[in-house]
RODO-2510 file (C-alpha; in nm, 4 decimals, decimal comma):
residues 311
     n   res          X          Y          Z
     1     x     1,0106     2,4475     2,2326
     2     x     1,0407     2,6581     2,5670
     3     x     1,3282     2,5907     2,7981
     4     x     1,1202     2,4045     3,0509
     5     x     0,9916     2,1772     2,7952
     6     x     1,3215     2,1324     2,6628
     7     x     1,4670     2,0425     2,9921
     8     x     1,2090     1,7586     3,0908
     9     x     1,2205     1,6448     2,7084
    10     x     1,6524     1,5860     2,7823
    11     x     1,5419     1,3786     3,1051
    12     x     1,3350     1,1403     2,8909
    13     x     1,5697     1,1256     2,6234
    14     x     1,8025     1,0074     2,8558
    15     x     1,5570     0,7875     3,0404
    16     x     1,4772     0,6175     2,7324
    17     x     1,8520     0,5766     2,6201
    18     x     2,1735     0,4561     2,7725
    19     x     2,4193     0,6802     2,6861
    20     x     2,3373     1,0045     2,4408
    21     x     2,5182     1,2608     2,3227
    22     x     2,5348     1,6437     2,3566
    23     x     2,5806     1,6856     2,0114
    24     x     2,2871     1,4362     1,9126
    25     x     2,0772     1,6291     2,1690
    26     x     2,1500     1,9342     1,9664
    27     x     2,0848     1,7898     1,6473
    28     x     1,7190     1,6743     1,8406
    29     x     1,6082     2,0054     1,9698
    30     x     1,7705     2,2081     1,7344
    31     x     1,9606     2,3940     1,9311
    32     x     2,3396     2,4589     2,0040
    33     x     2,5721     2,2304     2,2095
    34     x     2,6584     2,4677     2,3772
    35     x     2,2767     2,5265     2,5258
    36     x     2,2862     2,1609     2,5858
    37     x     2,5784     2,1953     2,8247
    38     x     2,3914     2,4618     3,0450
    39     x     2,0926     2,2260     3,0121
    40     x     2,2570     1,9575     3,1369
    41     x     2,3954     2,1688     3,4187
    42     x     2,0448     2,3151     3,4840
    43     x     1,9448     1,9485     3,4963
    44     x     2,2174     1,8443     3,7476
    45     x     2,1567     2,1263     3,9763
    46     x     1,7849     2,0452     4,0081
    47     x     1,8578     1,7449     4,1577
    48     x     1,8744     1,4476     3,8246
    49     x     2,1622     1,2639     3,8563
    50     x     2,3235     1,2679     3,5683
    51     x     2,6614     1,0902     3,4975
    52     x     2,8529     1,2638     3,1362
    53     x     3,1779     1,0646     3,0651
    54     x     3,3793     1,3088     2,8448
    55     x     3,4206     1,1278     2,4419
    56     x     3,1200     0,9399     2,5803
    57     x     2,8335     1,1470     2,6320
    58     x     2,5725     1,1952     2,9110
    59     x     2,3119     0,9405     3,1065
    60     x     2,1060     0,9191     3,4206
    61     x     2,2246     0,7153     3,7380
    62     x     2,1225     0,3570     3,7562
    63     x     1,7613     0,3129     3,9155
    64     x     1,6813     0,6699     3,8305
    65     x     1,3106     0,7123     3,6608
    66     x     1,1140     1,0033     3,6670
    67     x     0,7555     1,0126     3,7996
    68     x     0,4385     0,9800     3,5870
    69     x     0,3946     1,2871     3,4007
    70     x     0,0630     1,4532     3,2678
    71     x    -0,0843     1,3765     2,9087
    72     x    -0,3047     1,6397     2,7087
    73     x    -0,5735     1,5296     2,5444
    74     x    -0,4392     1,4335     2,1908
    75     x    -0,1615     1,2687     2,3637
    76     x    -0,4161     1,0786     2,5581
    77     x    -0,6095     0,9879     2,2654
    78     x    -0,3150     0,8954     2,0612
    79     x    -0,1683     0,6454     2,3245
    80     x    -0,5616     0,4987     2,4214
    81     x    -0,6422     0,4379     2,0413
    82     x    -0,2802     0,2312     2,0326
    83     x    -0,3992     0,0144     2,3059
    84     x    -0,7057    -0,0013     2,1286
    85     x    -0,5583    -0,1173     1,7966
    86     x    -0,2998    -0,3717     1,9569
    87     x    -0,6369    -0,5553     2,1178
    88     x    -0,7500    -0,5969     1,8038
    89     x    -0,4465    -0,6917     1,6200
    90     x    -0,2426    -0,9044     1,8323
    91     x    -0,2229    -1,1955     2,0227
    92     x    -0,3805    -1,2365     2,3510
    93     x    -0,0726    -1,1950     2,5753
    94     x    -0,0245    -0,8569     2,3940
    95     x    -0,4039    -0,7959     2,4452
    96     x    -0,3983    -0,8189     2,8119
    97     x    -0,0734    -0,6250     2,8297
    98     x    -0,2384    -0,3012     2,6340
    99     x    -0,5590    -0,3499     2,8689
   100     x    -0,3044    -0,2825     3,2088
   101     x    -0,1330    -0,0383     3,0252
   102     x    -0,4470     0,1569     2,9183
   103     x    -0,5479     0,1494     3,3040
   104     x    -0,2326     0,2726     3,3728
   105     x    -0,2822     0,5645     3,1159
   106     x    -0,6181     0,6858     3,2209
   107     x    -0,5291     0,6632     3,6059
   108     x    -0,2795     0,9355     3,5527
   109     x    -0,5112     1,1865     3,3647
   110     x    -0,6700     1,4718     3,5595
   111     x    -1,0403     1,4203     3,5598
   112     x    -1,0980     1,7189     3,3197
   113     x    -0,8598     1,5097     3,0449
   114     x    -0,9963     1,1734     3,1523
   115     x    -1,3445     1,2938     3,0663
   116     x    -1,2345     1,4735     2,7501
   117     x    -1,0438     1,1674     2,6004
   118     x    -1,3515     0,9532     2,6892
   119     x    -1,5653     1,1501     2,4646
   120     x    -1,3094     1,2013     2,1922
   121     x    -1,2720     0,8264     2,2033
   122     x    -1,6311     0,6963     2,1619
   123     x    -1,6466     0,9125     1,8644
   124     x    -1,3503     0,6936     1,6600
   125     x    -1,4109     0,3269     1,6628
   126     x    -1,1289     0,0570     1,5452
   127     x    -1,2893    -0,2521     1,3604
   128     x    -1,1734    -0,5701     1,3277
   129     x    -1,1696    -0,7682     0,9798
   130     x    -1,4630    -0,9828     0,9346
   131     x    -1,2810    -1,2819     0,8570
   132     x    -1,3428    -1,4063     1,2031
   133     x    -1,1786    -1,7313     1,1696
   134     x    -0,9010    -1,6343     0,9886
   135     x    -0,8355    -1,3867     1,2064
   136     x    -0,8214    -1,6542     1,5126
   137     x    -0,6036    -1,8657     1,3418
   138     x    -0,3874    -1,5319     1,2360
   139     x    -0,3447    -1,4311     1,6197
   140     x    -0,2740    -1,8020     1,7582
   141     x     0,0492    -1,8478     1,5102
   142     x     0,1333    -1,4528     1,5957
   143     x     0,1658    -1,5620     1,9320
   144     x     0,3582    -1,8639     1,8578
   145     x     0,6038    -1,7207     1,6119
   146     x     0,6230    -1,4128     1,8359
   147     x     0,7979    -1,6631     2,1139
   148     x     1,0000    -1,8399     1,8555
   149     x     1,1459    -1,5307     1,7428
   150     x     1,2492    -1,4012     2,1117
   151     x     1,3977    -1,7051     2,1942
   152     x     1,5759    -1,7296     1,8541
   153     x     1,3887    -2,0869     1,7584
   154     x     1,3066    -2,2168     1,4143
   155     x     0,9656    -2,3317     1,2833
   156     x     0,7869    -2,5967     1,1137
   157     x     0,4143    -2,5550     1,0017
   158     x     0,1896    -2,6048     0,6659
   159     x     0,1324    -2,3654     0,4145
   160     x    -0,1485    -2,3148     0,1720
   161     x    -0,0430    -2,0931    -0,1379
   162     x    -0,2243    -1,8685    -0,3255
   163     x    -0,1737    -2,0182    -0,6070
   164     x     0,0064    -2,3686    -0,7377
   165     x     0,3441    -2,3152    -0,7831
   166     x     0,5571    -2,4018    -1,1146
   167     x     0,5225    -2,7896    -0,9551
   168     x     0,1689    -2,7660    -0,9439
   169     x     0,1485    -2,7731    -0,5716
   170     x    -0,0850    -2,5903    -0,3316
   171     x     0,0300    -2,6777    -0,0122
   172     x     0,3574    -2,6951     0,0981
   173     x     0,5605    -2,7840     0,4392
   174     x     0,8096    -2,5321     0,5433
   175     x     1,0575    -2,5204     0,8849
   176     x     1,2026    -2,1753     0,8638
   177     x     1,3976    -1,9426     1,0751
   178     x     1,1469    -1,6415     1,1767
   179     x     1,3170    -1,2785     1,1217
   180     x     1,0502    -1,0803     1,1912
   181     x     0,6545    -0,9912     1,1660
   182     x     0,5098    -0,7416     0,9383
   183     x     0,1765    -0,5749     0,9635
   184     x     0,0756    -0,5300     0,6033
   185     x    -0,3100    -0,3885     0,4615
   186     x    -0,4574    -0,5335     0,7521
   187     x    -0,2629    -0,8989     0,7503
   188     x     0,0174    -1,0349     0,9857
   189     x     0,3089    -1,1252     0,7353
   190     x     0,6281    -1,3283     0,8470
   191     x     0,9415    -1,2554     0,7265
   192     x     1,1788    -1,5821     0,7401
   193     x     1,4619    -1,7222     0,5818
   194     x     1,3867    -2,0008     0,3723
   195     x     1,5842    -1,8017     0,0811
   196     x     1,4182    -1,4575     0,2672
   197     x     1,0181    -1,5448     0,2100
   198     x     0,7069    -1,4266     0,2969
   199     x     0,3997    -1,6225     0,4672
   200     x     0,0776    -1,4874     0,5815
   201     x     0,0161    -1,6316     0,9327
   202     x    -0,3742    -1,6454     0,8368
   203     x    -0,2079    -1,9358     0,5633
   204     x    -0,0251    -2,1415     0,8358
   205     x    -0,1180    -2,4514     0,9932
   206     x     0,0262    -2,6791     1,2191
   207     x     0,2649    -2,4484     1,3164
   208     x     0,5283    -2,5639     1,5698
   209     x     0,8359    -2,4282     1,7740
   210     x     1,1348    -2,6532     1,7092
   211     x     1,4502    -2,7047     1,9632
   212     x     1,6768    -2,5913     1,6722
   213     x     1,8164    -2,2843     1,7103
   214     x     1,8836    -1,9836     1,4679
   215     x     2,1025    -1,6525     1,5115
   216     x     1,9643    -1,3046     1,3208
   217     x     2,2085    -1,2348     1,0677
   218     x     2,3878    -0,9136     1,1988
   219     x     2,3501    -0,7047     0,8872
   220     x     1,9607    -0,7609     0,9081
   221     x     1,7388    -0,4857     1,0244
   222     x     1,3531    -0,5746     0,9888
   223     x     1,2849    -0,1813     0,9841
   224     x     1,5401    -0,1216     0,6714
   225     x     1,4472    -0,4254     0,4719
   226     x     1,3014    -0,4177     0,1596
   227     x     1,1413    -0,6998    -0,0065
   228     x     1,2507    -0,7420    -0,3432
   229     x     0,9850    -0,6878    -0,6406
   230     x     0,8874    -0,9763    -0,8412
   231     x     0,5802    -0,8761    -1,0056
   232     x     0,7154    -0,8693    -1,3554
   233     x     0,3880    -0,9187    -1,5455
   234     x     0,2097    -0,6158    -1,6478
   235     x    -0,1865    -0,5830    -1,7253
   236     x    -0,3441    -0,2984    -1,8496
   237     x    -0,7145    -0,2699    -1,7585
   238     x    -0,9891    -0,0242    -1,8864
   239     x    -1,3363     0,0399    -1,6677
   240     x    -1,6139     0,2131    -1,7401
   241     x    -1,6769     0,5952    -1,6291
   242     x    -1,9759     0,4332    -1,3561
   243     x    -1,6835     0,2400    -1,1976
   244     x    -1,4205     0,4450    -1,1854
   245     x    -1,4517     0,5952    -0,7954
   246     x    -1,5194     0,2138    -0,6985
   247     x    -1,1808     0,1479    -0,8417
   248     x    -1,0246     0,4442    -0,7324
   249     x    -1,1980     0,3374    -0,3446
   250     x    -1,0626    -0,0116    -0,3459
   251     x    -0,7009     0,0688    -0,3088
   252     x    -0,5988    -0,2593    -0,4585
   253     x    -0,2519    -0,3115    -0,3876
   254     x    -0,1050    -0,4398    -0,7399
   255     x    -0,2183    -0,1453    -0,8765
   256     x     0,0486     0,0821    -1,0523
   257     x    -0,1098     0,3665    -1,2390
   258     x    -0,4577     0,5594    -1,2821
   259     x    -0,5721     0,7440    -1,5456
   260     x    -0,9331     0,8685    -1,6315
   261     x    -0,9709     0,9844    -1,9951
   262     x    -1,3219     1,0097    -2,2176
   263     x    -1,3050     0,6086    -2,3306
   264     x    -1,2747     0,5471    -1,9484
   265     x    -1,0093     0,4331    -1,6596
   266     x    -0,7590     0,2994    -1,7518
   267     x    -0,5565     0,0997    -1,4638
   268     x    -0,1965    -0,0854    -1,5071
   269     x    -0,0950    -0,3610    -1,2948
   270     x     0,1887    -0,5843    -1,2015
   271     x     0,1556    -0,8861    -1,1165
   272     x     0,3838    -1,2483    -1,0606
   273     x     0,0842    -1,4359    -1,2192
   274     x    -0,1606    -1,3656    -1,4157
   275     x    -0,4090    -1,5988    -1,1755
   276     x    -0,3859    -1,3869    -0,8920
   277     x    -0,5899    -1,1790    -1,0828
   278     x    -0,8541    -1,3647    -1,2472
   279     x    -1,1111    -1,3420    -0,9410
   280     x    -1,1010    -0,9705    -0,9064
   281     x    -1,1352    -0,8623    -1,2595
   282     x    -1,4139    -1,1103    -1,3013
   283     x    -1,5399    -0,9580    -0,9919
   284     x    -1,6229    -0,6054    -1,2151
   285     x    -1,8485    -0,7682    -1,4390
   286     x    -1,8763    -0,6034    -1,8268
   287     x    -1,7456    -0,2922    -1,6758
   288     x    -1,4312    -0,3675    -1,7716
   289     x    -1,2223    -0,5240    -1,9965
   290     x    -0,8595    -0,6111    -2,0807
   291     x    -0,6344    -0,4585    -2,3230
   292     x    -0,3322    -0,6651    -2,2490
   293     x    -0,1339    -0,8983    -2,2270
   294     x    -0,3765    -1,1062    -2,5001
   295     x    -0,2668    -1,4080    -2,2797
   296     x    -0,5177    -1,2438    -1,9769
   297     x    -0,7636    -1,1344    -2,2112
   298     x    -0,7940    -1,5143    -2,3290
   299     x    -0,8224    -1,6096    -1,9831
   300     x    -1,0758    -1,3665    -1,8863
   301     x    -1,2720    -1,5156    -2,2027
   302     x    -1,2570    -1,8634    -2,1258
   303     x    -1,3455    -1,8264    -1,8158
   304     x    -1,6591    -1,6408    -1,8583
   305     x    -1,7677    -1,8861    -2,1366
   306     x    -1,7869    -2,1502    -1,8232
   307     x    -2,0005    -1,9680    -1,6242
   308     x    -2,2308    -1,8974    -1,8832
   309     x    -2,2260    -2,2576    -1,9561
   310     x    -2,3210    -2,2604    -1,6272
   311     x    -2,6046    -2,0645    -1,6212
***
């Protein structure tokens, strides 16, 4: 990075934070505190007015912003294709939000990048899931928990589990404090504490804000958390040579390890219960089989004896 560069990347830095400091700017740019300092000067003397507090560090004077500043093209791109995902994706206050700000974006390109950027962009397209419905009922509870979260209120709604639970129950009731949202293989997730669980909003009905209050624990941080990993039950699965780049392609999530070898593919699995396998094994047809556990295998067998029964 050249000087000037480095200079107007400083301003942003410290238009985008309160208070930073020289030594963190070093550690940014890569470059010497001492460089910094001159920077700063540099800065100072062109007219930014900077305010450094010694022990402190440096920031801009209240109501200070600098004006728009050009985009190149991949920049362009890059910011246009995140308005275009957050349409998609989120909730309909968020979607008219990304429209003004891609209006925004485009009326501060030059005409040569504006026309550039258009033609990049009509060659990448962003679709939506085909679970129309779902998806619907996936943004109206985003929306809902999105406001419960920012003004630190509980909810209450209806869930429908994957599978029955160790009660043999399907549906459940739950009124939970909302921690955070998590966008995971193409679902909206909600991280809430209820124990610290996990619902898919696409699951929820008759969600609800409630007057009761909740307060973030100060040791949680959505971006550091990591779930913990239940899936204790292994299953080892073989498939045929004429299936293997299918499996390979599908990028199923429980899946552990791949290996292709001259009796076939062999994939191993983890799982919390067996059942949340059943459908997409069966879905393969004779092209596979299972090796273990026997317990699977005997499922796998019974069921296939009622649909030829069936048929």
């Amino acid at each position: 990075m050249n000087k000037t560069d480095r200079l107007l990347a400083i301003v942003l830095e410290l238009q985008g934070r309160k208070v930073v400091r020289a030594e963190d700017l070093a550690a940014l740019f890569e470059t010497s505190v001492r460089t910094i300092y001159r920077d700063i000067q540099a800065i100072s003397e062109a007219g930014v007015p900077i305010i450094g507090t010694t022990g402190t560090g440096y920031s801009l004077m209240e109501g200070y912003f600098l004006p728009p500043i050009s985009f190149t093209i991949e920049e362009a791109v890059t910011l246009l294709i995140g308005t275009d995902f957050i349409e998609l994706r989120f909730d309909d206050d968020y979607r008219d939000r990304a429209k003004a700000a891609r209006r925004k974006i485009e009326a501060t390109l030059s005409d040569g990048v504006r026309n550039e950027t258009s033609r990049i962009r009509k060659a990448l397209r962003l679709l939506a899931p085909g679970r129309q419905a779902a998806l619907s009922n996936e943004r109206d509870n985003l929306d809902k928990i999105r406001r419960a979260i920012l003004g630190g209120r509980k909810i209450r709604f209806h869930y429908s589990k994957k599978s029955i639970d160790s009660k043999g129950n399907h549906h459940s009731d739950r009124t939970v404090a909302p921690y955070g949202l998590v966008l995971v293989e193409g679902s909206w997730m909600l991280v809430a504490y209820c124990d610290i669980r996990h619902f898919r909003l696409a699951r929820m009905t008759e969600l609800v804000e409630l007057e009761e209050r909740f307060e973030l624990p100060v040791h949680f941080d959505l971006r550091e958390y990591t779930p913990p990993d239940d899936r204790h039950l292994r299953v080892h699965l073989r498939f045929n040579h004429d299936l293997a780049d299918k499996v390979k392609e599908s990028n199923y999530h429980y899946i552990e390890e791949m290996n292709e070898h001259q009796a076939g593919l062999d994939v191993v699995l983890r799982v919390r219960q067996l059942d949340e396998l059943m459908q997409w094994v069966l879905g393969w047809g004779a092209g596979v089989i299972v090796l273990e556990p026997e317990s699977f295998r005997n499922k796998i067998r019974e069921e296939a004896r009622k649909i030829s029964e069936r048929y």
